[in-house]
C-alpha positions in Angstrom: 258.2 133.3 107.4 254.3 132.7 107.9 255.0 129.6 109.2 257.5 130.8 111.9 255.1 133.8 112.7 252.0 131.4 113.1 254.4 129.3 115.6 254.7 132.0 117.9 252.5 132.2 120.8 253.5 134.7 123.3 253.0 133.1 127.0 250.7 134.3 129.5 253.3 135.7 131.9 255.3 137.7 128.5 252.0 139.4 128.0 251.2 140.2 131.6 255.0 142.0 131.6 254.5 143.8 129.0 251.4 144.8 129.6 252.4 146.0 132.8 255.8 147.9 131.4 252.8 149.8 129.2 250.7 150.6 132.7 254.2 151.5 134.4 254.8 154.1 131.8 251.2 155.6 131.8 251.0 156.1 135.8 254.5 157.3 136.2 254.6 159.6 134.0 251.1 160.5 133.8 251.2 160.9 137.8 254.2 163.4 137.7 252.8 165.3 134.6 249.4 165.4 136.7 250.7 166.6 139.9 253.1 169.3 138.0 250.1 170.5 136.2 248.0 170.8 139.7 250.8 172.5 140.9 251.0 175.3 137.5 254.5 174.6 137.1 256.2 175.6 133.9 257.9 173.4 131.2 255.4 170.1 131.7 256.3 168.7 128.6 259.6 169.2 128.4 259.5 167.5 132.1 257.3 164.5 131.7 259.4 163.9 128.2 262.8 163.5 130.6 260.9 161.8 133.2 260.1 159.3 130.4 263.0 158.8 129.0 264.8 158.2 132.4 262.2 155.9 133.5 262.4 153.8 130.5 266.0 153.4 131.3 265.5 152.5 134.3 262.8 150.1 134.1 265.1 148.5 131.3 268.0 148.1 133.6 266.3 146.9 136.2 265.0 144.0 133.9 268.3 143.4 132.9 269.9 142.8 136.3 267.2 140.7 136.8 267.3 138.3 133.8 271.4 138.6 134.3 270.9 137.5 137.9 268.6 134.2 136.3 271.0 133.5 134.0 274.0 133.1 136.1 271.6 131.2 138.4 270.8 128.6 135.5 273.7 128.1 134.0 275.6 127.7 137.6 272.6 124.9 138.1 273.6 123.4 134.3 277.5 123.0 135.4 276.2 121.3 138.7 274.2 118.4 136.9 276.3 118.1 134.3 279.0 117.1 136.8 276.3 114.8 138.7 275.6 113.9 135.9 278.9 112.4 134.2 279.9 111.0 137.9 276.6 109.3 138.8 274.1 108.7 136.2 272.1 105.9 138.0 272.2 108.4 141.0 270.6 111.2 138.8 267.8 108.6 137.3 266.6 106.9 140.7 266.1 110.7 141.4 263.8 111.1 138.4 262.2 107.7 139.4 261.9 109.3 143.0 259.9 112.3 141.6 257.5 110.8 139.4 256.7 108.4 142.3 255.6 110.9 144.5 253.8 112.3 141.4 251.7 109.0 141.6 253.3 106.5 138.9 254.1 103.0 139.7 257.6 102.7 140.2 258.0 100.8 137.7 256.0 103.0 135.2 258.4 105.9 136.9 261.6 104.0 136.0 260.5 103.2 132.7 259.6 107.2 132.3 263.0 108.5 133.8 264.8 106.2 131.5 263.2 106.8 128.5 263.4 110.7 129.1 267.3 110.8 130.3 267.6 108.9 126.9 266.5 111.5 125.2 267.7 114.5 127.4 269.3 113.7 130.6 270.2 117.1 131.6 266.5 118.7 130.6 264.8 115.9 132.5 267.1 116.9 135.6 266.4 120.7 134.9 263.1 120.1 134.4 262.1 117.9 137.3 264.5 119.3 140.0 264.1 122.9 139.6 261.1 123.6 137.4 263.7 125.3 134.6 261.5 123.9 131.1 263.5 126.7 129.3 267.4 127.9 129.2 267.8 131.5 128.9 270.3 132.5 126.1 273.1 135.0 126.6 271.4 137.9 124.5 268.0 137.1 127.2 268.8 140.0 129.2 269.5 142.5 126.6 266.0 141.6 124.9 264.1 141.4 127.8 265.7 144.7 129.0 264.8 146.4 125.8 261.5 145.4 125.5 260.8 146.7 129.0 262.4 149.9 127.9 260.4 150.2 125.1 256.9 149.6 126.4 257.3 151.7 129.1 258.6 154.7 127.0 255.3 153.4 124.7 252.8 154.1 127.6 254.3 156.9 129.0 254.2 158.4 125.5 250.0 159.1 126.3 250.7 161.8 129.0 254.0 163.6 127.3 251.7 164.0 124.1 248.7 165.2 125.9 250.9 167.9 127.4 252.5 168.9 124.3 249.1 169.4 122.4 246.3 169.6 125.0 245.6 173.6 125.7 247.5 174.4 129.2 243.8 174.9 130.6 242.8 171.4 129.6 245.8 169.5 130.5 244.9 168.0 133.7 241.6 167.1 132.8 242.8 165.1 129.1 245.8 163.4 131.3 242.9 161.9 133.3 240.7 160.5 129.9 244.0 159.6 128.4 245.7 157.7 131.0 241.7 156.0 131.7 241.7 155.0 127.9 244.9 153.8 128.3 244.2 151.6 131.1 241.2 150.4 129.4 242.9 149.4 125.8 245.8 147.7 128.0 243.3 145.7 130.1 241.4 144.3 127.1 244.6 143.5 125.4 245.6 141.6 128.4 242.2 139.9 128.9 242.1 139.1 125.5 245.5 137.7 124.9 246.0 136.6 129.1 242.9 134.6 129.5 241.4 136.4 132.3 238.1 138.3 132.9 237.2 141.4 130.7 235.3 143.1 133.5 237.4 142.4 136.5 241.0 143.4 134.4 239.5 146.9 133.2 238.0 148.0 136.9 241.1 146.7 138.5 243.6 148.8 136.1 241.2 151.4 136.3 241.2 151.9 140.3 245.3 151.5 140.4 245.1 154.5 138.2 242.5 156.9 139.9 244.4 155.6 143.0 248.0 157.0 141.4 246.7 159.9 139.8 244.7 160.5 143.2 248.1 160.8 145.0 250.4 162.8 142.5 246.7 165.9 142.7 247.4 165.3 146.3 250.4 165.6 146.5 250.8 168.4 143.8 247.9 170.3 145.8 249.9 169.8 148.8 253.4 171.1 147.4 251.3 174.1 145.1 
């Protein structure tokens, strides 16, 4: 089990997704529950705590349509070479030998190279080279992918529902704000850390998207109130 766990290395573009399904669930619902408290309305909690529940199902079905959609896509693209495939193999190679031509290899270097990998895996080289697939999704792709959006969202939406439950009524709007900022900031170094980008830049870019959401829903809220 160590050694599985120590072989796992989330990718740069997981961590980004899930780092923004966290931010999602912050602005949304810390937005709405910002705007209902500018405008006094009753029931906050209760609100914001529907309002996340509904967004993480949504956010999670929209992921799932999305992954569904790729995986009908790939596996459509896997019947298509497999055919191509078992009626022209030499076809299929001199297109390998084609692409790692224009990639700069002799051709004989890119014959020897297309061979040698369609030995191997003829259908991965094809997926690989053709369409830039380097990993099949699995049947159960969209159902993890659409609960893990779920989940993180409902996880950074949890910041505002809690502030509303325990903050003082008078002090609600003004801890949304520090706890959505704090937010922001935890997420950003996460990402920075784990993403490879800039500390700096990350934090003052998640930090203006959320003055800039929570800038709208007082707005707004003012506006309605």
């Amino acid at each position: 089990m160590p050694g599985a766990l120590g072989r796992f290395q989330p990718s740069p573009e997981m961590i980004r997704s899930r780092v923004a399904d966290v931010n999602d669930g912050v602005l949304a619902v810390g937005g709405l529950a910002e705007g209902l408290a500018v405008m006094d309305v009753g029931f906050v909690p209760i609100i914001a705590s529907v309002a996340a529940l509904a967004g993480a199902v949504s956010v999670g079905g929209a992921k799932y349509s999305e992954e569904a959609a790729e995986l009908e896509v790939q596996r459509d693209l896997i019947r298509e070479e497999q055919r191509l495939l078992e009626l022209s193999p030499e076809e299929e190679i001199a297109e390998l030998v084609e692409h790692f031509q224009a990639k700069g290899l002799s051709q004989d270097t890119a014959r020897a190279v297309a061979e040698e990998l369609s030995a191997v895996d003829a259908l991965s080289a094809q997926l690989e080279t053709e369409y830039g697939i380097t990993e099949v999704l699995t049947p159960s792709e969209p159902f993890r992918e659409a609960l893990g959006s779920g989940l993180f969202f409902l996880l950074g939406s949890l910041v505002p529902v809690l502030v509303s439950f325990f903050v003082p009524r008078m002090w609600v709007e003004e801890y949304i704000v520090v706890g959505v900022a704090i937010s922001l900031v935890i997420t950003a170094l996460v990402l920075s850390k784990l993403g490879h980008t800039r500390v700096l830049p990350t934090i003052l870019r998640s930090l203006l998207i959320g003055a800039a959401a929570l800038g709208a829903a007082v707005v707004a809220g003012n506006l309605i109130g």
